[in-house]
DORO-132915 format. One record per residue: y, x, z of N, C-alpha, C in turn. Coordinates in steps of 0.2 Angstrom, whole numbers, plus 5000, padded with zeros to 4 digits. Example, Ala and Ser with C-alpha at 12.3 -4.5 7.8 and 13.67 -1.06 7.14 Angstrom:
<volos>
<volo n_py="4972" n_px="5066" n_pz="5039" ca_py="4978" ca_px="5062" ca_pz="5039" c_py="4984" c_px="5066" c_pz="5039"/>
<volo n_py="4989" n_px="5064" n_pz="5035" ca_py="4995" ca_px="5068" ca_pz="5036" c_py="5000" c_px="5064" c_pz="5039"/>
</volos>
This chain:
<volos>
<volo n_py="5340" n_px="5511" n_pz="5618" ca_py="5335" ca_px="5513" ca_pz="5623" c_py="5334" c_px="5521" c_pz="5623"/>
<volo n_py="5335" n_px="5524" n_pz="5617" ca_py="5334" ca_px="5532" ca_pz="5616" c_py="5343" c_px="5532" c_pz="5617"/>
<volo n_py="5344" n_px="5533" n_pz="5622" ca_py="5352" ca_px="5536" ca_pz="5624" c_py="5351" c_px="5543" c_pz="5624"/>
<volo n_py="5358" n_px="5546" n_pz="5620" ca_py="5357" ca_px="5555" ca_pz="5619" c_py="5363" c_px="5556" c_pz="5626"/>
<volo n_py="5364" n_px="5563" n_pz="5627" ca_py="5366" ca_px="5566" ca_pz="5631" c_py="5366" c_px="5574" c_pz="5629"/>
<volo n_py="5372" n_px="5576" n_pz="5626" ca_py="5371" ca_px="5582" ca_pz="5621" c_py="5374" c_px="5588" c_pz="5626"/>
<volo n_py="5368" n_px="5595" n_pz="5625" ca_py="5369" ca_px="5599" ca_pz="5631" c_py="5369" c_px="5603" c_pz="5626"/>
<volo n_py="5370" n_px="5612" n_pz="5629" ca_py="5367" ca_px="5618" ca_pz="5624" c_py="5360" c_px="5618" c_pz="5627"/>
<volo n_py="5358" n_px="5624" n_pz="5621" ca_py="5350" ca_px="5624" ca_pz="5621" c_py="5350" c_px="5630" c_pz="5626"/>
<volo n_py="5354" n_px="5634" n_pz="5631" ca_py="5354" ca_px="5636" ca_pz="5638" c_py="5353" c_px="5630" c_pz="5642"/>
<volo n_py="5357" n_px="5625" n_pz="5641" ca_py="5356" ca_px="5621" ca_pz="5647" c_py="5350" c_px="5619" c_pz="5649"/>
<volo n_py="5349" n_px="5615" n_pz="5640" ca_py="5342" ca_px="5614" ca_pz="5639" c_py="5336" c_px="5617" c_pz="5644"/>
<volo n_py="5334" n_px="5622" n_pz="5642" ca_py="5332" ca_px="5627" ca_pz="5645" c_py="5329" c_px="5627" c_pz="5651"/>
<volo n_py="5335" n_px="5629" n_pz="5654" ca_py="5336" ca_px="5629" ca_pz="5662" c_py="5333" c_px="5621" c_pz="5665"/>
<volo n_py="5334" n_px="5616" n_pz="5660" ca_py="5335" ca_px="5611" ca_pz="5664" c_py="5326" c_px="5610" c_pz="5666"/>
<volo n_py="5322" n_px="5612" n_pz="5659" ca_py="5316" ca_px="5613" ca_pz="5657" c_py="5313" c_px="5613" c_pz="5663"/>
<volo n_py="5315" n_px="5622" n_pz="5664" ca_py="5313" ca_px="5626" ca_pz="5669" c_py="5314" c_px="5623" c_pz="5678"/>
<volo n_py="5319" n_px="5620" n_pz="5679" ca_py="5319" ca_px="5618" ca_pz="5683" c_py="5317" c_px="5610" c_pz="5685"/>
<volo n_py="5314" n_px="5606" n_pz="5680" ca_py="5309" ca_px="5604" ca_pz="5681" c_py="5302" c_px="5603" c_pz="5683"/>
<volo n_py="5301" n_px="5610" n_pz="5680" ca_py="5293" ca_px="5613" ca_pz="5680" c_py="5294" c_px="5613" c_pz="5688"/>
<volo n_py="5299" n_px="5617" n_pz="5689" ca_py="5297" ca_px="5619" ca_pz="5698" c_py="5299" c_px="5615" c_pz="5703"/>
<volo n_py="5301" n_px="5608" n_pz="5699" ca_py="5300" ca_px="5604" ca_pz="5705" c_py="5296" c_px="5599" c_pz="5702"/>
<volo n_py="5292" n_px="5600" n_pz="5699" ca_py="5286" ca_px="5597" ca_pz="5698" c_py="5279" c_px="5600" c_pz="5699"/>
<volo n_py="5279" n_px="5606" n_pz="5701" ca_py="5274" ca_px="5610" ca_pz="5701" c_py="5273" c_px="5613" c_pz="5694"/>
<volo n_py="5276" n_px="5611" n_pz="5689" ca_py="5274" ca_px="5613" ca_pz="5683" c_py="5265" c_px="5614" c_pz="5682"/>
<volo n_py="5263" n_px="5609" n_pz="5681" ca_py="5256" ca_px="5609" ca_pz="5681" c_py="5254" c_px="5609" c_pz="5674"/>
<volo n_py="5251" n_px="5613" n_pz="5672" ca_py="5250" ca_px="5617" ca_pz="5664" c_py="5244" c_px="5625" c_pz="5663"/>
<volo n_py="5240" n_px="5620" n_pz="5660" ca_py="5236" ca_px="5626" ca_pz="5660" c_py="5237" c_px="5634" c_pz="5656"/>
<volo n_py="5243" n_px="5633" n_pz="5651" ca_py="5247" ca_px="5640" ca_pz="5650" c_py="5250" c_px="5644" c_pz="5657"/>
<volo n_py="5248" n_px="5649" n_pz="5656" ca_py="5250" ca_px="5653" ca_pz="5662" c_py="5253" c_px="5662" c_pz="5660"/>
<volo n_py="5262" n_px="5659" n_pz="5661" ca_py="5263" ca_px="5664" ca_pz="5658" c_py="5262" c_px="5671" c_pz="5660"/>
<volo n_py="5261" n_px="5676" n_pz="5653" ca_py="5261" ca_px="5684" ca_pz="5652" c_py="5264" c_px="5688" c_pz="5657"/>
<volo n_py="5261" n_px="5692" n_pz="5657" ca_py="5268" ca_px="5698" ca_pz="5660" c_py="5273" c_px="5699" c_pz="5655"/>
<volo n_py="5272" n_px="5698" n_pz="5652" ca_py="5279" ca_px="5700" ca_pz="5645" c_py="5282" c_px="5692" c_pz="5647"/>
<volo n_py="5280" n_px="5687" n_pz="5648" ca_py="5287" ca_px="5683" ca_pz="5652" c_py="5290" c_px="5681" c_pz="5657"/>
<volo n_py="5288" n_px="5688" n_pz="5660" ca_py="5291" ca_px="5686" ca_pz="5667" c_py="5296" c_px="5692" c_pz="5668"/>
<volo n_py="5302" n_px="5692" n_pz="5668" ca_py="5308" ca_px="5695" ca_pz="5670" c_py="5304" c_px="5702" c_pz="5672"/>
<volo n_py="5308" n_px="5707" n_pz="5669" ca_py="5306" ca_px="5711" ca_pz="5674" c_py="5310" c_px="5714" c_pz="5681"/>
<volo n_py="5306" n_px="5715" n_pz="5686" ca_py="5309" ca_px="5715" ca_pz="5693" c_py="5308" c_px="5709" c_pz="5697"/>
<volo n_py="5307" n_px="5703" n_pz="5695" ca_py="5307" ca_px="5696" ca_pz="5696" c_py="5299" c_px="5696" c_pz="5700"/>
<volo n_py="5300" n_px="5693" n_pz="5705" ca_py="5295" ca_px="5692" ca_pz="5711" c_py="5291" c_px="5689" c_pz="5707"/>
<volo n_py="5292" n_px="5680" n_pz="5704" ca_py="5288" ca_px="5676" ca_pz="5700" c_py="5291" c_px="5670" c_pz="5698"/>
<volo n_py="5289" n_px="5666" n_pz="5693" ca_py="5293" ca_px="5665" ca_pz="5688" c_py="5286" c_px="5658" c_pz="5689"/>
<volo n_py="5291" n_px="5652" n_pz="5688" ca_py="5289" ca_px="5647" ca_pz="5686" c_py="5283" c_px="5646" c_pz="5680"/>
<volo n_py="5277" n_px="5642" n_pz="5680" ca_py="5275" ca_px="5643" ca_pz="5676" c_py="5275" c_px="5639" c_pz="5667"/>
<volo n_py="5273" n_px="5641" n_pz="5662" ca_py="5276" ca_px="5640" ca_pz="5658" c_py="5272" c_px="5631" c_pz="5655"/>
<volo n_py="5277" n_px="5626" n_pz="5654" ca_py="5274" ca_px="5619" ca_pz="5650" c_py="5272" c_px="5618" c_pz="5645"/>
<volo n_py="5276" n_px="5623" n_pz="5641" ca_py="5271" ca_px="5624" ca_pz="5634" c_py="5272" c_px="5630" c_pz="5633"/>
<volo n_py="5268" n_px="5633" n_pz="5630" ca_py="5268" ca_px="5641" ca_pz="5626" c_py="5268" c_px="5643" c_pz="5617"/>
<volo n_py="5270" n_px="5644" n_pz="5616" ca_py="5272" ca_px="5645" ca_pz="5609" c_py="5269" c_px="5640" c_pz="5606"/>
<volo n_py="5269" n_px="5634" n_pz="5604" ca_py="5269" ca_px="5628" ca_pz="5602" c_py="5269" c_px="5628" c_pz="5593"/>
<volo n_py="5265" n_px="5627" n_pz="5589" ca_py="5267" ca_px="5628" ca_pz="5582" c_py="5265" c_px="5621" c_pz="5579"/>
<volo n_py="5263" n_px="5617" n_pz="5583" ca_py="5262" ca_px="5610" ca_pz="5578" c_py="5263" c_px="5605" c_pz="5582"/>
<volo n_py="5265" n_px="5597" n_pz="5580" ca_py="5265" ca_px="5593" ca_pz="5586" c_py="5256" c_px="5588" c_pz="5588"/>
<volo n_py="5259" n_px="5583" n_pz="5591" ca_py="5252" ca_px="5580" ca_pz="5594" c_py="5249" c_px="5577" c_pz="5587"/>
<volo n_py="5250" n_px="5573" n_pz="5583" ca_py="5245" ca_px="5575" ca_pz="5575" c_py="5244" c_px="5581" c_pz="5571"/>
<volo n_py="5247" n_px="5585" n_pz="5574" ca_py="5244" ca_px="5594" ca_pz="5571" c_py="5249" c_px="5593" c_pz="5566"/>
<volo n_py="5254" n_px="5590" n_pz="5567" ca_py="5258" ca_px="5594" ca_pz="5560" c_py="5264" c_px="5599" c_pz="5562"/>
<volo n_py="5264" n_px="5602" n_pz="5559" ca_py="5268" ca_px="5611" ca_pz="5557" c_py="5274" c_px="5608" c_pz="5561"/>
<volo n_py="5278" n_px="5611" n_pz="5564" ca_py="5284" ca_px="5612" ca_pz="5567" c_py="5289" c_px="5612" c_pz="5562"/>
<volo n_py="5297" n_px="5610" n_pz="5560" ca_py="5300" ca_px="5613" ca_pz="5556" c_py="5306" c_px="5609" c_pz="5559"/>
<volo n_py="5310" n_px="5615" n_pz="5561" ca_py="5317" ca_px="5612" ca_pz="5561" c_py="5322" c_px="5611" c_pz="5556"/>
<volo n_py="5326" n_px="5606" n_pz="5559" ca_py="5329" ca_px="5603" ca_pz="5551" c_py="5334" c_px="5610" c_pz="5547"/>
<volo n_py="5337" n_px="5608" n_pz="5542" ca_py="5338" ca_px="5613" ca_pz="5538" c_py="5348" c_px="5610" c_pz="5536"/>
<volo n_py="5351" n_px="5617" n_pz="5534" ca_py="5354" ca_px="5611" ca_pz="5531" c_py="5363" c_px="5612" c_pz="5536"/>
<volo n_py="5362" n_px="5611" n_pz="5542" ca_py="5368" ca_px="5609" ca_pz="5547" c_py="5367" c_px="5612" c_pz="5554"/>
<volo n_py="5372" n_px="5612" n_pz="5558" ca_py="5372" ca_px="5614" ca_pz="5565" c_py="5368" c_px="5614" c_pz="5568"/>
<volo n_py="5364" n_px="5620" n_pz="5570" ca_py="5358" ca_px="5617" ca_pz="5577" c_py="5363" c_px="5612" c_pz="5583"/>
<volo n_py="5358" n_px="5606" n_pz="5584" ca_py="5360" ca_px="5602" ca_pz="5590" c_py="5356" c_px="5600" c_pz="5594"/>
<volo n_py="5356" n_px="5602" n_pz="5598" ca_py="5351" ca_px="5603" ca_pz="5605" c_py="5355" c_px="5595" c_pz="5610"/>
<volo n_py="5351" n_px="5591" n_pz="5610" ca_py="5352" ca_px="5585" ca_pz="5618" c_py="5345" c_px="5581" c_pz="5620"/>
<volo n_py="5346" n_px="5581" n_pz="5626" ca_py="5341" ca_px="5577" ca_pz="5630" c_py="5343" c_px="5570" c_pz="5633"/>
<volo n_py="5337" n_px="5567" n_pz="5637" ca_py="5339" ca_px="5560" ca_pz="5640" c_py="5333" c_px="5560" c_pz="5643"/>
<volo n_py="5334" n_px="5555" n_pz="5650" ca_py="5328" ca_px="5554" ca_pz="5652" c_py="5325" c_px="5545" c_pz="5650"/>
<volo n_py="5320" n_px="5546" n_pz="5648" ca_py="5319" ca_px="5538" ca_pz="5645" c_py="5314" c_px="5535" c_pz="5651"/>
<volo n_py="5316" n_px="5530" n_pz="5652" ca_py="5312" ca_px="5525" ca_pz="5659" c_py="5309" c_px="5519" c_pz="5657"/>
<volo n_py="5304" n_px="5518" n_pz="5659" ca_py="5299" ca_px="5511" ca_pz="5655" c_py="5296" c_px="5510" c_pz="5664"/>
<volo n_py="5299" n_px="5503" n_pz="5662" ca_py="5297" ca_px="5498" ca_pz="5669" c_py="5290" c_px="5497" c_pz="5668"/>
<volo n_py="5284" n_px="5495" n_pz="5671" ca_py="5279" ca_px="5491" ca_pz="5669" c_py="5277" c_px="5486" c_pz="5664"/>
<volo n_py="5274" n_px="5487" n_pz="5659" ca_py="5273" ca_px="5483" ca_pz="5654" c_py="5279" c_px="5483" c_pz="5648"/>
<volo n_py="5281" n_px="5488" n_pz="5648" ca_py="5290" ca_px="5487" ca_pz="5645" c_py="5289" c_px="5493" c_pz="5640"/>
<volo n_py="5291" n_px="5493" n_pz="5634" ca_py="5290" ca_px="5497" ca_pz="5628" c_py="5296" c_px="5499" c_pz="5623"/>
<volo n_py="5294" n_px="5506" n_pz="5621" ca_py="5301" ca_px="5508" ca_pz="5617" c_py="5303" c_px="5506" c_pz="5611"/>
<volo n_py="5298" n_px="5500" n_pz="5606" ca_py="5298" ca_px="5497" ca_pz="5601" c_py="5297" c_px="5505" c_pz="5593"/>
<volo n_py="5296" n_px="5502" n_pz="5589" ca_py="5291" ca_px="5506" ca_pz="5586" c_py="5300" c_px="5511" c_pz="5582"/>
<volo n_py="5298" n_px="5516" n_pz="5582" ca_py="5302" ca_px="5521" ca_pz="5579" c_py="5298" c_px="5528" c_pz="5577"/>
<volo n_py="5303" n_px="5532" n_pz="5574" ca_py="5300" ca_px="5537" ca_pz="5571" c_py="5305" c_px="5543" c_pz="5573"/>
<volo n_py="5306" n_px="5550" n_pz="5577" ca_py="5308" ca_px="5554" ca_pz="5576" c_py="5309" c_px="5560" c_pz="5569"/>
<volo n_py="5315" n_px="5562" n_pz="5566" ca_py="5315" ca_px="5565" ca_pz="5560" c_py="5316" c_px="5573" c_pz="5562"/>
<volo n_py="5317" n_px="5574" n_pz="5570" ca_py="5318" ca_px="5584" ca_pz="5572" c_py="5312" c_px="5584" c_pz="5578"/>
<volo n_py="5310" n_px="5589" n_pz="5579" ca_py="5307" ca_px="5589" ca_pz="5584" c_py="5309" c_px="5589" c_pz="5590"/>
<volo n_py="5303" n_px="5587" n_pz="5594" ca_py="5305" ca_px="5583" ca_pz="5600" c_py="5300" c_px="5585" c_pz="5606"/>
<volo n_py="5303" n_px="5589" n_pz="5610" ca_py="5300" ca_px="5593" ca_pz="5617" c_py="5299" c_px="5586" c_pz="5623"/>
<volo n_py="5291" n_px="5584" n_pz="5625" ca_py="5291" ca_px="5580" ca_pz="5629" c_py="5288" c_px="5581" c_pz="5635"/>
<volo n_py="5292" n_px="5577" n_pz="5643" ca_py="5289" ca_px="5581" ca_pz="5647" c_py="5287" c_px="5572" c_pz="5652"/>
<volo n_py="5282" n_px="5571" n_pz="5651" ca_py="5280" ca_px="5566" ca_pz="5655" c_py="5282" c_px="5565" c_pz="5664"/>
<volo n_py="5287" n_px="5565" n_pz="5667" ca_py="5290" ca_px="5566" ca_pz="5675" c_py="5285" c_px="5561" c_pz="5678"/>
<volo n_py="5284" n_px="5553" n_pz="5677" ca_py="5282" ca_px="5550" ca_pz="5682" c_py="5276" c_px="5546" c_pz="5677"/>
<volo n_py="5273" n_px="5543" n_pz="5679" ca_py="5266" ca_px="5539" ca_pz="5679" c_py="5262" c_px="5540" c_pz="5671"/>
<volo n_py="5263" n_px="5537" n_pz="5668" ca_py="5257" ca_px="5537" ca_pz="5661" c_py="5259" c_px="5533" c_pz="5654"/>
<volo n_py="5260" n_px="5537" n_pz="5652" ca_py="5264" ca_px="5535" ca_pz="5645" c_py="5260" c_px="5533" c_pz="5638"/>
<volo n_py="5257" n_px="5529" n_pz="5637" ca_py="5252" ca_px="5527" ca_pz="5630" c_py="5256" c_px="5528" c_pz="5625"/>
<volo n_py="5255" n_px="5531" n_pz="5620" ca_py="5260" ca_px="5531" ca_pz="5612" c_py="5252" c_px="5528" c_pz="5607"/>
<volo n_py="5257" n_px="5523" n_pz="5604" ca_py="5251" ca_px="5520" ca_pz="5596" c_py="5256" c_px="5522" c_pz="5592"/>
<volo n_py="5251" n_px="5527" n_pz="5587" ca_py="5255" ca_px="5529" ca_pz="5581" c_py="5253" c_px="5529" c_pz="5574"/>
<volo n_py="5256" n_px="5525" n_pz="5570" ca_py="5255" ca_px="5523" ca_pz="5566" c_py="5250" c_px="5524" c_pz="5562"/>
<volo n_py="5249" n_px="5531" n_pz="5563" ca_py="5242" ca_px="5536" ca_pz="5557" c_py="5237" c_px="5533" c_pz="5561"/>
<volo n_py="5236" n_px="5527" n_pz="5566" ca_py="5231" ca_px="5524" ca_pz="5568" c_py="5229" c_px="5527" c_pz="5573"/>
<volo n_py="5231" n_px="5534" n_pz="5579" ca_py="5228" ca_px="5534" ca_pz="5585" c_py="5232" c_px="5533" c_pz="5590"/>
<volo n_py="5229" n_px="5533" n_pz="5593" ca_py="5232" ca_px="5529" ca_pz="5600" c_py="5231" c_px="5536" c_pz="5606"/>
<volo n_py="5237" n_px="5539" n_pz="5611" ca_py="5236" ca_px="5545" ca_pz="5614" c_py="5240" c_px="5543" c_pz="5620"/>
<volo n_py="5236" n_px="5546" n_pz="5628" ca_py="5239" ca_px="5543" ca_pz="5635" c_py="5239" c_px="5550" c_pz="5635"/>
<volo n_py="5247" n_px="5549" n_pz="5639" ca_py="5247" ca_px="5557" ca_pz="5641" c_py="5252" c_px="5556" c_pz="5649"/>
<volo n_py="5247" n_px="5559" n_pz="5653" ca_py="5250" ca_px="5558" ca_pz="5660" c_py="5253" c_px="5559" c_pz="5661"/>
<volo n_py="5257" n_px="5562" n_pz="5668" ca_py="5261" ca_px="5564" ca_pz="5674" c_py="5260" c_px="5572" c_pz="5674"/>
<volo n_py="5267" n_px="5577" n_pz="5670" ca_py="5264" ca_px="5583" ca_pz="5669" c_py="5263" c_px="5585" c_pz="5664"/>
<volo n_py="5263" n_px="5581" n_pz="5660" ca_py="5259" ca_px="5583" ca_pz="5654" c_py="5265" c_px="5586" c_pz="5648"/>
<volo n_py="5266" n_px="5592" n_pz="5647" ca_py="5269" ca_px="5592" ca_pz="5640" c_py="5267" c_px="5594" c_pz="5632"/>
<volo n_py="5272" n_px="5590" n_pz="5627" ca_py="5269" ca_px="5592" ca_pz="5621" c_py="5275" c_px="5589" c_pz="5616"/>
<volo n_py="5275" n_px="5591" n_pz="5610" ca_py="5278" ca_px="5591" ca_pz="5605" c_py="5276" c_px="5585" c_pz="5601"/>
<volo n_py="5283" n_px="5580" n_pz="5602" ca_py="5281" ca_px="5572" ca_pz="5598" c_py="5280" c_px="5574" c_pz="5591"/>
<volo n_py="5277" n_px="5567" n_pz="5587" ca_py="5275" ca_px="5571" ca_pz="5580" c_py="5281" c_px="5567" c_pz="5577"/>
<volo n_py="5282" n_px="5571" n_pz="5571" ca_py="5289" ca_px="5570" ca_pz="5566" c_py="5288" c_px="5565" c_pz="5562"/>
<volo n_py="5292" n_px="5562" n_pz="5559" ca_py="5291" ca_px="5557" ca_pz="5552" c_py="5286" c_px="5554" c_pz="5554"/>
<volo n_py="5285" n_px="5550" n_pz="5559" ca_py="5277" ca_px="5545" ca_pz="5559" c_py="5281" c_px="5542" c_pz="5564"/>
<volo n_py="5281" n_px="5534" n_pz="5563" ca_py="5281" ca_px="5528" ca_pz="5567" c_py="5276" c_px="5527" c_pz="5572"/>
<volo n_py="5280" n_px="5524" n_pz="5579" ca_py="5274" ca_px="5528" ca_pz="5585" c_py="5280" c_px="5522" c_pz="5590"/>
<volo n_py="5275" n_px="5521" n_pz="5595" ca_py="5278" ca_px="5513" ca_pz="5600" c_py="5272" c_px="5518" c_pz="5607"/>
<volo n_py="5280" n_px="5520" n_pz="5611" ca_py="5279" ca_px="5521" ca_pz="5619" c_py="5277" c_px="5517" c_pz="5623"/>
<volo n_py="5271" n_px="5515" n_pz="5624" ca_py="5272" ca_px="5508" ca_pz="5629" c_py="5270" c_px="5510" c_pz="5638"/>
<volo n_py="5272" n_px="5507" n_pz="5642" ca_py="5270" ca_px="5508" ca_pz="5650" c_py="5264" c_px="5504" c_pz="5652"/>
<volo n_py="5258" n_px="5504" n_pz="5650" ca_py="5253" ca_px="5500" ca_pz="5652" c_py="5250" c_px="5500" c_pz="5660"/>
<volo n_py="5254" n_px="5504" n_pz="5664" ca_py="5253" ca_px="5505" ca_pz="5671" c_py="5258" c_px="5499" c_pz="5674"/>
<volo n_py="5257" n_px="5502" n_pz="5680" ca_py="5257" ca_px="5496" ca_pz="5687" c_py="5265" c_px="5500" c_pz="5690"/>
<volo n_py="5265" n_px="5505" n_pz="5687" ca_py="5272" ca_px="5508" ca_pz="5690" c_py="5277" c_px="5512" c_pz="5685"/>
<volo n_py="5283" n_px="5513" n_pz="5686" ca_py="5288" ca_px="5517" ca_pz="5680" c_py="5287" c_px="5522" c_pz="5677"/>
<volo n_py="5287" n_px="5523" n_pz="5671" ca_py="5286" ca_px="5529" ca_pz="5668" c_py="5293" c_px="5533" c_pz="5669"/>
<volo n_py="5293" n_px="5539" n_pz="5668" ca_py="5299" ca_px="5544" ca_pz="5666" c_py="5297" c_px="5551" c_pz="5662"/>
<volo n_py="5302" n_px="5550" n_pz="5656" ca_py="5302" ca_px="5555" ca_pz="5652" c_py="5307" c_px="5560" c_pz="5651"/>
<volo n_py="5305" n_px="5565" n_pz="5650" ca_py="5311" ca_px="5569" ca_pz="5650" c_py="5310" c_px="5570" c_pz="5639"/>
<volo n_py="5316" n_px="5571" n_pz="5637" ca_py="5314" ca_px="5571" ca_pz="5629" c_py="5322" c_px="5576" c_pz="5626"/>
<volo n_py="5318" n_px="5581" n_pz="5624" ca_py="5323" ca_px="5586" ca_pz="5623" c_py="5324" c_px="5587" c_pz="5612"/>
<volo n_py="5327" n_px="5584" n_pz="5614" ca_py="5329" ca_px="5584" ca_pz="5602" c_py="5330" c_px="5591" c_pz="5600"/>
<volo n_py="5327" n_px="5593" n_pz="5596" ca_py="5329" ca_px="5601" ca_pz="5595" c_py="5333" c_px="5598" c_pz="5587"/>
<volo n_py="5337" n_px="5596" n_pz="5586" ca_py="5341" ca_px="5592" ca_pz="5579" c_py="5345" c_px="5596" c_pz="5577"/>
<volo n_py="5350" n_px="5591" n_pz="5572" ca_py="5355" ca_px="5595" ca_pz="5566" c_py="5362" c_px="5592" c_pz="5568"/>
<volo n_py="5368" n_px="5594" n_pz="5568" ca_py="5374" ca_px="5588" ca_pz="5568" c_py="5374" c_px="5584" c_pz="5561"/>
<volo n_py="5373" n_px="5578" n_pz="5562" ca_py="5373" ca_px="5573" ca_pz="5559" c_py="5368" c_px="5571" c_pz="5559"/>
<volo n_py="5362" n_px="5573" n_pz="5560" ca_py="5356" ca_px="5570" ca_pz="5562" c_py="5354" c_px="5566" c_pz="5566"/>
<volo n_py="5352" n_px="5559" n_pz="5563" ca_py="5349" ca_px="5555" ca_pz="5568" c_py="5341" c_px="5557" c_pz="5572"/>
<volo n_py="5341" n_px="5558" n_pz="5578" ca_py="5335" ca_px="5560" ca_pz="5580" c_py="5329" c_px="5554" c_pz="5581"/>
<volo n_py="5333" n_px="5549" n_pz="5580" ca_py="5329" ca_px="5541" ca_pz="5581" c_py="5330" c_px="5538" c_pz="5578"/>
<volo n_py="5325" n_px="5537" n_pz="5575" ca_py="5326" ca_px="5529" ca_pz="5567" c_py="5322" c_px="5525" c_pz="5569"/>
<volo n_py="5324" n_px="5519" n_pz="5571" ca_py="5320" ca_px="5512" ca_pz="5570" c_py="5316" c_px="5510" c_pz="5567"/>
<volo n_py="5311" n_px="5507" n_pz="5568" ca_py="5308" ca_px="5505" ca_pz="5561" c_py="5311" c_px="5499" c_pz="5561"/>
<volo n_py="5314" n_px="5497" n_pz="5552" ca_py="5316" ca_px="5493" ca_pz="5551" c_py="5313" c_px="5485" c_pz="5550"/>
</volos>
């Protein structure tokens, strides 16, 4: 269900970027003059801004060890259809495209996060995406991993 798709971290990037702006990038971070090119007319706005812990407040840490591995996927949840309970081991950039994404996670809260919305999955916790709406979800989920890293473990 978590199909990879391995890109460089430019592509990544861009690919970001140019979803912001065809989403309107809707985000209350609004970047700096120090992020905007200099000479540049105007510059898409920023989805997230220096980010340092995920949605349970835990610390950022990229794995150690091996090759940075940068891939994405877009992940699609029909009505009432769920990603079954797993756990990401690297961090994971998320960007809600379409409708309203419920996650229950293990440490016992439960968080909806809409259309627009982005934020950093949390790491090493067991966590179940469900589509509790009336219409398709879509995820954009960018892995920031390791070569040889699994970025998704099942719960067993």
């Amino acid at each position: 269900m978590w199909g990879r798709t391995f890109i460089t971290p430019v592509a990544a990037a861009l690919c970001v970027l140019a979803l912001s702006a065809c989403s309107g990038g809707n985000s209350s971070a609004v970047p700096s003059a120090s992020d905007t090119p200099s000479g540049s007319a105007s510059a898409a706005p920023m989805l997230l801004t220096q980010q340092t812990t995920t949605v349970l407040e835990q610390p950022l840490a990229y794995p150690k060890g091996a090759a940075a591995q940068v891939s994405s996927t877009i992940v699609e949840l029909q009505p009432g259809q769920a990603t079954g309970w797993h756990k990401h081991n690297v961090p994971l950039y998320v960007y809600i495209l379409e409708g309203t994404l419920t996650v229950e996670y293990d440490a016992g809260v439960t968080k909806e996060y809409p259309a627009s919305t982005a934020f950093m999955e949390a790491t090493k916790v067991f966590h179940n995406g469900i589509n509790k709406g009336s219409s398709v979800v879509r995820v954009l989920c960018v892995f920031m991993g390791a070569e040889g890293l699994n970025n998704t473990v099942k719960r067993p």
